[in-house]
C-alpha positions in Angstrom: 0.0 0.0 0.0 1.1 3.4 -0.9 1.2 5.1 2.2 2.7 8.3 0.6 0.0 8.5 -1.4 -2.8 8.3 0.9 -0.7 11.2 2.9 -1.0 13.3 0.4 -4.5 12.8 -1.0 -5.8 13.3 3.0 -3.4 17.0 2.9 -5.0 17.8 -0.3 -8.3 17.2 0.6 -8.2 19.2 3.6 -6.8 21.8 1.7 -10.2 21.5 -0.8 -12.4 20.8 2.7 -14.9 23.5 2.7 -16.2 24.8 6.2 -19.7 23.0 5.3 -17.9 19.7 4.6 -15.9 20.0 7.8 -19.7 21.2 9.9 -21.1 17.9 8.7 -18.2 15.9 9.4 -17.8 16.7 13.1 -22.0 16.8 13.0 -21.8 13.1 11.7 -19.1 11.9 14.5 -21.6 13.6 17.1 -24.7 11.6 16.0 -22.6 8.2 16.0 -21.1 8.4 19.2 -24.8 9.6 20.9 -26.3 6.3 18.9 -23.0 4.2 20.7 -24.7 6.0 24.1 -28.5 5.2 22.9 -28.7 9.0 23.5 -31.5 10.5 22.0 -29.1 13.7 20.9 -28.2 10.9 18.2 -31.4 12.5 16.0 -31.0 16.2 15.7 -27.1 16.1 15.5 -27.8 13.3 12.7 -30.3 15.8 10.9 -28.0 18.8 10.5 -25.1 16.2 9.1 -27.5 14.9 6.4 -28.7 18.1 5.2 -25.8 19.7 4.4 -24.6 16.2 2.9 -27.6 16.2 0.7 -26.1 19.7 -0.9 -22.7 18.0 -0.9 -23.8 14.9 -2.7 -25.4 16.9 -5.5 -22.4 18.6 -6.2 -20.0 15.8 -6.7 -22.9 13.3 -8.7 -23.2 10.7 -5.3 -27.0 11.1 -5.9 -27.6 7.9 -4.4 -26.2 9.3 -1.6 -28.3 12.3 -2.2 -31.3 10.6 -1.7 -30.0 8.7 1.3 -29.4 11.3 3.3 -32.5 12.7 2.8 -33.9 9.7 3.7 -31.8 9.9 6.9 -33.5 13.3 7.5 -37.1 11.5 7.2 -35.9 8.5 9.2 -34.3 10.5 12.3 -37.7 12.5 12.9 -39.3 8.9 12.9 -36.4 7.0 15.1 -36.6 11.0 17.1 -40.5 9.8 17.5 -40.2 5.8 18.6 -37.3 6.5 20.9 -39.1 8.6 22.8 -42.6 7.1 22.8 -41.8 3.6 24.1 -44.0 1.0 24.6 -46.3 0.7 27.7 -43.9 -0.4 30.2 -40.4 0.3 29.3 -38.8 3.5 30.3 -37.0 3.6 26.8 -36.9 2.0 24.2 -35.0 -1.4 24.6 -31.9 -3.2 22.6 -33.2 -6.0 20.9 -32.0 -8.8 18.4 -34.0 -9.2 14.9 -36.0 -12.3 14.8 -36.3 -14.2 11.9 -39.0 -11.6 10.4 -37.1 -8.7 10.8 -33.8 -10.5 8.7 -36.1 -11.2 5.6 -37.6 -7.4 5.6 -34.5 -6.4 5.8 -32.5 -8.4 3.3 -35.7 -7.4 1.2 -35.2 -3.6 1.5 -31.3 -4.3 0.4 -32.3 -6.1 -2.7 -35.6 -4.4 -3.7 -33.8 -0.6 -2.9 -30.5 -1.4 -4.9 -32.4 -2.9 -7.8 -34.1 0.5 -8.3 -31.2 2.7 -7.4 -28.8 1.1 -9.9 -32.1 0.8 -12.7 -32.4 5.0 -11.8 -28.3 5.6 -11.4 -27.6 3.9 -14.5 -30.0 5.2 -17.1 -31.2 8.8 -15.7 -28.4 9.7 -14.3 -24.6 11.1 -15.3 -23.1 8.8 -11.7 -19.9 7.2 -13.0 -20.2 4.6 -10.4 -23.6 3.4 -10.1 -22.8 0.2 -8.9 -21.3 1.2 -5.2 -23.4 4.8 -4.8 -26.3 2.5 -5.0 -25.3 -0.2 -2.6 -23.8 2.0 -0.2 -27.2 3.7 -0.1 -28.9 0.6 -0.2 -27.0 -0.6 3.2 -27.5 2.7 4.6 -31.3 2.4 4.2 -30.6 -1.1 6.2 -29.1 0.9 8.7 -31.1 3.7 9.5 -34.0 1.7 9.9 -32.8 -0.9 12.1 -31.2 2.1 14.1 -35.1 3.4 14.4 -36.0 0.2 15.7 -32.8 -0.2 18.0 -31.9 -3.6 16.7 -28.5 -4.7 17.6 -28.0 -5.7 13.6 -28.3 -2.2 13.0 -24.2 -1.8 13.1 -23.2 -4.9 11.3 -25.4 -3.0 8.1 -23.3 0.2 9.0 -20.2 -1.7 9.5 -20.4 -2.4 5.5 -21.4 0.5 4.7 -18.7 2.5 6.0 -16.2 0.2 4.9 -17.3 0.8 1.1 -17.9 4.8 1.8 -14.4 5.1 2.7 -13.1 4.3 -0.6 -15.9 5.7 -3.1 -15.2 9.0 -1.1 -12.2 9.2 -1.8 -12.2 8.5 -5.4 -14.5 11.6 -5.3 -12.6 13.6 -4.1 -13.7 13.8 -0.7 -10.9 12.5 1.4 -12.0 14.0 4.7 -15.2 12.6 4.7 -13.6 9.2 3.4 -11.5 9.2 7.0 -14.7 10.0 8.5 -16.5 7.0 7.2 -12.6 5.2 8.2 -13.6 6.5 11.8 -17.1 5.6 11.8 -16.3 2.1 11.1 -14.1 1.7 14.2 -16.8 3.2 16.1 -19.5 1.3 14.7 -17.7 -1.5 15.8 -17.9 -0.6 19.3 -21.1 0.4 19.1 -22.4 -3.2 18.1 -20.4 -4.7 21.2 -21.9 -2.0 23.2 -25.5 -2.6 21.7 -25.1 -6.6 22.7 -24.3 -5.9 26.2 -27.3 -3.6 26.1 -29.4 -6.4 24.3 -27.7 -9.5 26.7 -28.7 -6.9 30.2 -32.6 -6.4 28.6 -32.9 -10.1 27.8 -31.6 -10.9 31.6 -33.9 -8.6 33.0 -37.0 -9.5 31.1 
């Protein structure tokens, strides 16, 4: 690997790093560490990130990614909503595992959304890499919706998501938000081992 390289793409792209890029950068590192905490601050940090990313995305042709992180916006005032209006009994809303329903809705929602993104990418669009804005979004969707349900599975679709971000950012130019994805991953990471110990101490104590 060409260390030197990588050095010298991250200098350059903080020299290019605009003050909105940087805002939604250190927004986006907020709203993942309060989702490690199962703090609810993990929503409106989350929705000032993914607005200004929507304008970024437009710019450099991610429009997948576009679309994701307005869906993000849309999905954070719903997970905003169920976090705070638990179910009859619970405090907050627990950690839980998927059960076997949950896994085929969401292997469904990968499939069926990156059929239609690609389909959308590829024709309508100018994206010169259709293929990974689509699955990355299509992950992301995984993600965000599991997160909205608090389901432990929630990080491993982050987990992949980040790890493909890192290098389709970067290709696009957008090396500081590439290292932000690089970060996310380690902390996505931790927060799954967190979110088990979370899900382990409900199941105990149900």
């Amino acid at each position: 690997m060409d260390w030197q390289w990588i050095i010298d793409g991250f200098v350059a792209g903080l020299q290019q790093m605009t003050w909105l890029e940087a805002f939604a950068v250190v927004f986006g590192i907020a709203s993942v560490f309060f989702s490690m905490k199962e703090n609810i601050w993990v929503y409106p940090t989350g929705i000032i990130s993914t607005l200004i990313y929507v304008w970024i995305c437009l710019q450099v042709k991610l429009y997948a990614d576009m679309g994701i992180n307005a869906y993000y916006f849309s999905m954070s005032i719903y997970g905003w909503y169920v976090w705070t209006h638990p179910k009859p009994g619970n405090a907050v809303l627990p950690v839980t595992w998927l059960k076997w329903k949950g896994w085929i809705s969401a292997i469904l929602l990968l499939i069926v959304s990156y059929g239609i993104l690609y389909l959308v990418l590829s024709t309508y669009t100018d994206s010169d890499v259709p293929y990974w804005d689509s699955f990355t979004t299509s992950s992301a969707f995984v993600g965000m919706y599991l997160m909205a349900k608090k389901k432990v599975e929630n990080w491993i679709a982050w987990i992949i998501t980040d790890l493909v971000s890192v290098p389709l950012y970067f290709y696009k130019g957008l090396v500081l938000t590439s290292f932000q994805f690089l970060f996310f991953t380690v902390l996505a990471v931790i927060g799954l081992i967190a979110w088990i110990k979370s899900a382990k101490a409900y199941a105990k104590a149900a």
